[in-house]
C-alpha positions in Angstrom: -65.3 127.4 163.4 -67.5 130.5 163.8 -71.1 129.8 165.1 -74.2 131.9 163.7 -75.0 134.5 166.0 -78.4 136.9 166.1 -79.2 139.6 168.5 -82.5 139.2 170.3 -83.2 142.5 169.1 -83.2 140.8 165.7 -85.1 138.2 166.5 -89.0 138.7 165.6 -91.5 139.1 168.1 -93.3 136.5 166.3 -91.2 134.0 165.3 -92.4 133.7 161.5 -93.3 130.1 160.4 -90.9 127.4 160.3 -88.4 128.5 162.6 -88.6 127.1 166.6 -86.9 128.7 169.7 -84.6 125.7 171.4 -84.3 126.2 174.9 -81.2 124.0 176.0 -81.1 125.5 179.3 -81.2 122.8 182.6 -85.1 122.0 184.1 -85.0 124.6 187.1 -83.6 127.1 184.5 -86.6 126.2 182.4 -89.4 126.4 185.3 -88.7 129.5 186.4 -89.4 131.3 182.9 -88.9 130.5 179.5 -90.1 132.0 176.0 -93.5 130.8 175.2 -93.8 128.7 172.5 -89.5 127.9 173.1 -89.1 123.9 172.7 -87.2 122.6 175.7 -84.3 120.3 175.6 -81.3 120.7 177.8 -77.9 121.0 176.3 -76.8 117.8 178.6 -79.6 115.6 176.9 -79.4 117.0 173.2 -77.2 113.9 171.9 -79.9 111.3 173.2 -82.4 114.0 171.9 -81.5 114.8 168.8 -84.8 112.8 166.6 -87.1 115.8 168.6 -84.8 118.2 166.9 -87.2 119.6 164.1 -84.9 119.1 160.8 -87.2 121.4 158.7 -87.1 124.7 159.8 -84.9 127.3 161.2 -83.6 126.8 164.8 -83.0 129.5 167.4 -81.2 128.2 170.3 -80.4 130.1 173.5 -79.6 129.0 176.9 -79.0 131.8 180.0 -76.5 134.3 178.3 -74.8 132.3 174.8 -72.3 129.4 176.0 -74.3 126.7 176.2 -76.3 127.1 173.0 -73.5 128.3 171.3 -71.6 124.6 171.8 -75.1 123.1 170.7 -75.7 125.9 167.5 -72.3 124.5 166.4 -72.6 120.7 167.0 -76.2 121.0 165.4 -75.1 122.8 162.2 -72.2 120.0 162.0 -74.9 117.4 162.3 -77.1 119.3 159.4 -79.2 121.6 161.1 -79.8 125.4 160.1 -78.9 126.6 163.5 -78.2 130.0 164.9 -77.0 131.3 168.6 -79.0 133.9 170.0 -76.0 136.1 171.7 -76.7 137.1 175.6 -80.0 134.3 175.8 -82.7 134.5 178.1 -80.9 137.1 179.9 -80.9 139.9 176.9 -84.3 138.7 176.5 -85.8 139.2 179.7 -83.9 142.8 179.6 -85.5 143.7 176.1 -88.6 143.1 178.0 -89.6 140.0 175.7 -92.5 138.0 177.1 -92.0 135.0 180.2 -93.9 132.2 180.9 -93.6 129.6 183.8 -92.5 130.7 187.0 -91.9 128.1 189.5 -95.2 127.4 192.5 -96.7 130.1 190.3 -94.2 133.0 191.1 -93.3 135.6 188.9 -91.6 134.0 185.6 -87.7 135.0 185.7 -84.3 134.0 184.3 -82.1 132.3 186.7 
């Protein structure tokens, strides 16, 4: 099965209404920088998760560079989401100079 894939470069700098960033990276991932706005569930508590998984709108989901939220893009559109990967995550982001929020004791936000 092929997964729905987008570019971050595709991706709007605003994400337009009805359509949420899912974060599925791991807490420590998450803490020391993350797309504001993104909504945070890790891909190792998405099945336990899944009723905080808006139905209604477009998901993006992106992890550190594609593997992880390309497993959950395909086991949410199986489930009946409208799910799409976002190819290279936080790592193309942070590299197309995309804005960062968190950063861990109040250090500079990065992608680890």
């Amino acid at each position: 099965m092929t997964v729905p894939s987008v570019e971050v470069a595709d991706i709007p700098a605003e994400l337009p209404e009805g359509t949420v960033l899912l974060d599925v990276r791991e807490k420590d991932e998450w803490e020391a920088g993350h797309a504001p706005g993104a909504l945070h569930i890790p891909m190792s508590e998405i099945g336990a998760r899944l009723d905080e998984v808006p139905n209604d709108v477009s998901l993006y989901v992106i992890c550190r560079v594609g593997g992880r939220s390309a497993r959950v893009t395909q086991y949410l559109n199986q489930n009946g989401w409208d799910a799409v990967n976002v190819d290279g995550g936080m790592s193309h982001w942070a590299a197309a100079g995309r804005p960062l929020e968190g950063g861990s004791d109040g250090a500079e936000p990065e992608v680890i």
